[in-house]
C-alpha positions as CSV (number, residue, x, y, z in Angstrom):
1,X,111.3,-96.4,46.7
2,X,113.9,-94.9,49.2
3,X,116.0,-98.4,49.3
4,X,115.7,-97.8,45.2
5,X,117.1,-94.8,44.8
6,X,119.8,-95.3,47.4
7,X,120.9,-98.7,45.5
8,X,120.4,-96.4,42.3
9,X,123.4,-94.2,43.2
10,X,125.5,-97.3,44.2
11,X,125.2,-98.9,41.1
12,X,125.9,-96.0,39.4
13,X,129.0,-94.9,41.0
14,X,129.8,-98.9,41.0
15,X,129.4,-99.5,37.6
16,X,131.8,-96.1,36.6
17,X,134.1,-97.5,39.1
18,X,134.4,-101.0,37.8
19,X,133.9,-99.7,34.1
20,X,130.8,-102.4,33.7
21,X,128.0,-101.2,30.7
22,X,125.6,-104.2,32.5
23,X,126.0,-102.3,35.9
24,X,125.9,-98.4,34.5
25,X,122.7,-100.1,32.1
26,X,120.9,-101.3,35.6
27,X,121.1,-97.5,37.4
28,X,120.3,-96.5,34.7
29,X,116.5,-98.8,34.4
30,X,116.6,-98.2,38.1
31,X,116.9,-94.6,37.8
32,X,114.3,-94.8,35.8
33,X,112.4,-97.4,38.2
34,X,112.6,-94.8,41.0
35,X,110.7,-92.3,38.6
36,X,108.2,-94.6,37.2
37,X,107.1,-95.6,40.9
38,X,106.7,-92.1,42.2
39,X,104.6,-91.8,38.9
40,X,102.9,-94.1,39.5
41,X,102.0,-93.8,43.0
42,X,100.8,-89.8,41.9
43,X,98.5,-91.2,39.4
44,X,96.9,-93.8,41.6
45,X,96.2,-91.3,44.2
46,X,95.1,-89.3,41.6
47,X,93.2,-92.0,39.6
48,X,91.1,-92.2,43.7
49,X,89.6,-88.9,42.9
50,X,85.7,-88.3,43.0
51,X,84.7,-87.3,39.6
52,X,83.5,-83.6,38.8
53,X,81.8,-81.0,36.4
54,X,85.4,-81.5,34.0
55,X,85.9,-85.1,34.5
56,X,82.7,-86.9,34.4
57,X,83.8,-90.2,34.1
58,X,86.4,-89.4,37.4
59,X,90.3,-89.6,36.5
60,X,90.9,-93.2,36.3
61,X,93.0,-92.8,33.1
62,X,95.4,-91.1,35.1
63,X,96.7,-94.6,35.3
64,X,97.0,-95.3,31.5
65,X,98.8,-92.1,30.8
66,X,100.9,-93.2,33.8
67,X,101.5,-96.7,32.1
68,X,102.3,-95.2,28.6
69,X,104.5,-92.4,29.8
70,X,106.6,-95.4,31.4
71,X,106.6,-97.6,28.5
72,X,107.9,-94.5,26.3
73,X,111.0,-93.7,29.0
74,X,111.8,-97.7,28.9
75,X,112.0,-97.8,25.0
76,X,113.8,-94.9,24.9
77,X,116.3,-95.8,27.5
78,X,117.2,-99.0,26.8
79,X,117.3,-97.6,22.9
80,X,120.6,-96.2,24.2
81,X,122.1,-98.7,26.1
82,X,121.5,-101.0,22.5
83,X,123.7,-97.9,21.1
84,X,126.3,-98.0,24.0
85,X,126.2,-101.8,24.0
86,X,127.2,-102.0,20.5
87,X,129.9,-99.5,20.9
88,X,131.3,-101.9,23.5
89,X,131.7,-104.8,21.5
90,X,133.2,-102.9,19.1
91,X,135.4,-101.6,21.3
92,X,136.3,-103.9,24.8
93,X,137.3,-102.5,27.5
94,X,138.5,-103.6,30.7
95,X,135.9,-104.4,33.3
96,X,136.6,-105.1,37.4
97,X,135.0,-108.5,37.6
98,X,134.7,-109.0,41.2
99,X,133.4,-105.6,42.2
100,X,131.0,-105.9,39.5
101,X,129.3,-109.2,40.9
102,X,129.1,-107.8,44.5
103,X,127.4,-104.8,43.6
104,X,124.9,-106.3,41.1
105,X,124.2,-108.8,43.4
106,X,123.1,-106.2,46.0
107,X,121.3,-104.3,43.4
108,X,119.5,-107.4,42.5
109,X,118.2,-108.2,46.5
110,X,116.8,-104.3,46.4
111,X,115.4,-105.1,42.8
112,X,113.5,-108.5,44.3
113,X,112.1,-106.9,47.1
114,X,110.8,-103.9,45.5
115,X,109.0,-106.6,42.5
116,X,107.5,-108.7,45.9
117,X,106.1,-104.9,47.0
118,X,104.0,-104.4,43.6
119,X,102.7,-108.2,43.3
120,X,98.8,-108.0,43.1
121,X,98.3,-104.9,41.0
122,X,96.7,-105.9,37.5
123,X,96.0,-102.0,35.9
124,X,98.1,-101.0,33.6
125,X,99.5,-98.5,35.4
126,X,101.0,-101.1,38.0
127,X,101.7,-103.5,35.2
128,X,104.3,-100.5,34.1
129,X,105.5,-100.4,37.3
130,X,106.1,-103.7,37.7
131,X,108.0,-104.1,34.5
132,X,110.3,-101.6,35.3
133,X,111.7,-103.4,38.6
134,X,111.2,-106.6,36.7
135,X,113.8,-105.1,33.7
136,X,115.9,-104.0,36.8
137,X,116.4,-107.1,38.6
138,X,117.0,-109.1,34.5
139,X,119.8,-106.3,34.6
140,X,121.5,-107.4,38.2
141,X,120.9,-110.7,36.9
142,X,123.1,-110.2,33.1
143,X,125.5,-108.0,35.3
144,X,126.3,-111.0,37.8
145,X,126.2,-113.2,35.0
146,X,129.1,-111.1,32.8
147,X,131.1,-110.9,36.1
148,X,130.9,-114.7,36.5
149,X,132.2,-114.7,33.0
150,X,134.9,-111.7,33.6
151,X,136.1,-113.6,36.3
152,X,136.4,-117.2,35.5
153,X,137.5,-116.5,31.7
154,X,138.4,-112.8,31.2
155,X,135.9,-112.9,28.6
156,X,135.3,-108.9,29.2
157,X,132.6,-109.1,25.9
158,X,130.5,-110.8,28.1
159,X,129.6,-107.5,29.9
160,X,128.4,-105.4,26.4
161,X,126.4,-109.1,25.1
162,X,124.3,-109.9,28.2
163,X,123.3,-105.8,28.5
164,X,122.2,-106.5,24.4
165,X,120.3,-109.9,25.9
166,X,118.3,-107.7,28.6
167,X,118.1,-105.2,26.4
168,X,116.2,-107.2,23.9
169,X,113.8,-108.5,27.0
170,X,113.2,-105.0,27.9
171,X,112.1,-103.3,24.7
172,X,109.6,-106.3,23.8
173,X,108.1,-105.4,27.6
174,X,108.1,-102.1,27.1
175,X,106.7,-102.1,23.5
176,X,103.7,-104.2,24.8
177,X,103.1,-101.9,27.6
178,X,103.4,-98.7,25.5
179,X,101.2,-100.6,22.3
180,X,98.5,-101.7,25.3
181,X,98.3,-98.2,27.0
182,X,98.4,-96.6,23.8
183,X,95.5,-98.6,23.0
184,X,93.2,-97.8,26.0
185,X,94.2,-94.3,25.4
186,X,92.5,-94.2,22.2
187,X,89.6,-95.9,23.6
188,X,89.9,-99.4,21.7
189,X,88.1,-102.4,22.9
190,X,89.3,-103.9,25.7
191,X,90.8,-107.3,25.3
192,X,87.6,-110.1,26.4
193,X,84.7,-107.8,25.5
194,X,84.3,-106.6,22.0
195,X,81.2,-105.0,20.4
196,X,80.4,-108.3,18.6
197,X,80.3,-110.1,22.0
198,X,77.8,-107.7,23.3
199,X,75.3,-107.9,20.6
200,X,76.2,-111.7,20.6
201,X,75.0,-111.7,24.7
202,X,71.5,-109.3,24.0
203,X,70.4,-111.6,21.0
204,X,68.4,-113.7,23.0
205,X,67.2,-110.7,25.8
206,X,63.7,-110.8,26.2
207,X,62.0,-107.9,24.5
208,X,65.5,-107.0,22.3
209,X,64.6,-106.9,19.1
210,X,68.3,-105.5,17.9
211,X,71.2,-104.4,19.6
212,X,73.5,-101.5,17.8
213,X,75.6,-98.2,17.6
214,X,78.0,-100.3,20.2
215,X,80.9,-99.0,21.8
216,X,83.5,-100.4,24.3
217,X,86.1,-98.9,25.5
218,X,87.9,-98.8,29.1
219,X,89.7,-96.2,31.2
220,X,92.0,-97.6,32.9
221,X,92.5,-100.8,30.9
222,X,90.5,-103.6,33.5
223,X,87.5,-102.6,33.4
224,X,85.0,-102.4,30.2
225,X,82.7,-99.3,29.7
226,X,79.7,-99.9,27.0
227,X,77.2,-97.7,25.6
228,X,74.6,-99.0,22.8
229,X,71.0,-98.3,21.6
230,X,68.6,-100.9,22.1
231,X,65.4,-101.6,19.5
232,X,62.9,-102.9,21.5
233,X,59.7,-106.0,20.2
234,X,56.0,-104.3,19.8
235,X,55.1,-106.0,22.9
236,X,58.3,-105.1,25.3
237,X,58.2,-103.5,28.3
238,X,60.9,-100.6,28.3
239,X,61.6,-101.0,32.4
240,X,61.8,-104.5,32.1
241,X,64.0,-105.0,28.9
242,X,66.7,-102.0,30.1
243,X,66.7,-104.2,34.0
244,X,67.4,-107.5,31.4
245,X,69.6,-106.3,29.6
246,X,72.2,-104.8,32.4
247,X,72.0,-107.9,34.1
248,X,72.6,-109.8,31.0
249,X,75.6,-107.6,30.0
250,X,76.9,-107.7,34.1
251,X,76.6,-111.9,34.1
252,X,77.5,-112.4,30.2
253,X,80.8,-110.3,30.1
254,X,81.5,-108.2,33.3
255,X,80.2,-105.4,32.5
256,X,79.5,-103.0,35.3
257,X,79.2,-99.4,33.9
258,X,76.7,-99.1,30.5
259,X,74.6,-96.3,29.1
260,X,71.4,-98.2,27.2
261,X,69.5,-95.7,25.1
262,X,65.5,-97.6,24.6
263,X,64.5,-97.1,21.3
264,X,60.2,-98.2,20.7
265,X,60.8,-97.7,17.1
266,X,63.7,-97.0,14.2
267,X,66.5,-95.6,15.7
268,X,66.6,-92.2,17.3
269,X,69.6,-90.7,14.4
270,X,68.6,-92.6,11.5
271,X,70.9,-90.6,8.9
272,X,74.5,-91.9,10.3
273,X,74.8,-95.5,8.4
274,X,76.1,-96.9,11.5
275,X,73.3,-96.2,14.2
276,X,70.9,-98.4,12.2
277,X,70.0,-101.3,13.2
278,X,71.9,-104.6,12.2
């Protein structure tokens, strides 16, 4: 993170030196890279925490905050680099071409080694992360590109068009992570495991005579939380049924954490429509 924010402030005074929107736009993203990591890194070590009396389930959504906080910072950021962008092409002006490409270049080996750090990590909260040094490095990339093009054409509109191009890239990224994180934040269904699937996997359950009042959800985005009532056949053994069906639900869909309420008869709150069975 160090190398980042040092190559953070070298862009930045670069890119006001040279006059380049592509190199100002990448300290910028990296600014905001150098953020999003320490962020990140907090609500990891935050996300390791035991749970207690207030947070029962522990503070693994730490992480999806983390991940939708980032995803909010990179839409709005590169929101105004579009604006600035624009502005540009409306207006050239002149950009240093060979300064440009020698400092994006070095802000694009910082960028690659800092991606190569974060491989591995599939939360959301890393995915975040990763996105931001991914949107960095597309920016060195677009800034060495508009140089090439400054240089061997004078074409300084080059510089304002690829920032729109990367631009473009980064708000589709960043919408998915915000729309994703948003999603496990309001505790949808994880993508692979839906309530459907779940009843699907318990039809054939020894001793299940219905499976309902399902609900998935995840907190950190990976892994799938489920809770559900379970009818049970006149002749079912209770043990024996709730044993089946967590092994059923762990083999069927990955499902390590779920809370089975055994039901002998009609189900327990029979006056809300959707805790009956079917």
């Amino acid at each position: 993170m160090a190398v980042l924010l040092i190559f953070t402030v070298i862009e930045a005074v670069g890119g006001w030196w040279v006059n380049s929107l592509a190199l100002l736009s990448d300290a910028v993203h990296m600014a905001a890279d150098s953020a999003a990591l320490l962020l990140a890194l907090v609500a990891i070590r935050l996300s390791a925490r035991p749970p207690s009396a207030r947070l029962t389930y522990g503070n693994g959504r730490w992480q999806t905050l983390a991940a939708f906080v980032n995803g909010l910072v990179l839409l709005l950021l590169t929101a105004g680099l579009i604006v600035e962008a624009l502005h540009r092409l409306w207006q050239p002006e002149v950009v240093e071409g060979g300064w440009m490409l020698v400092i994006a270049a070095v802000g694009g080996l910082a960028n690659l080694g800092a991606l190569v750090a974060l491989t591995g990590g599939e939360s959301l909260n890393e995915r975040g992360a990763r996105l931001h040094v991914l949107s960095d490095l597309l920016g060195s990339a677009a800034a060495m590109m508009a140089a090439g093009l400054i240089l061997g054409f004078n074409w300084t509109v080059a510089d304002p068009l690829l920032s729109l191009l990367v631009s473009a890239l980064i708000l589709r990224s960043g919408w998915h992570l915000t729309r994703d994180s948003a999603h496990v934040l309001l505790e949808g269904a994880p993508p692979g495991v839906s309530a459907s699937q779940v009843r699907k996997a318990l039809a054939d359950v020894p001793g299940v005579a219905d499976a309902h009042h399902v609900h998935v959800w995840s907190l950190n985005g990976a892994e799938p939380v489920v809770t559900l009532h379970v009818q049970l056949t006149a002749q079912a053994e209770s043990e024996a049924t709730l044993r089946a069906v967590h092994h059923r639900l762990h083999d069927a869909l990955g499902i390590e954490h779920a809370t089975v309420q055994i039901e002998a008869d009609v189900c327990i709150a029979p006056g809300q429509t959707h805790c009956l069975p079917g």
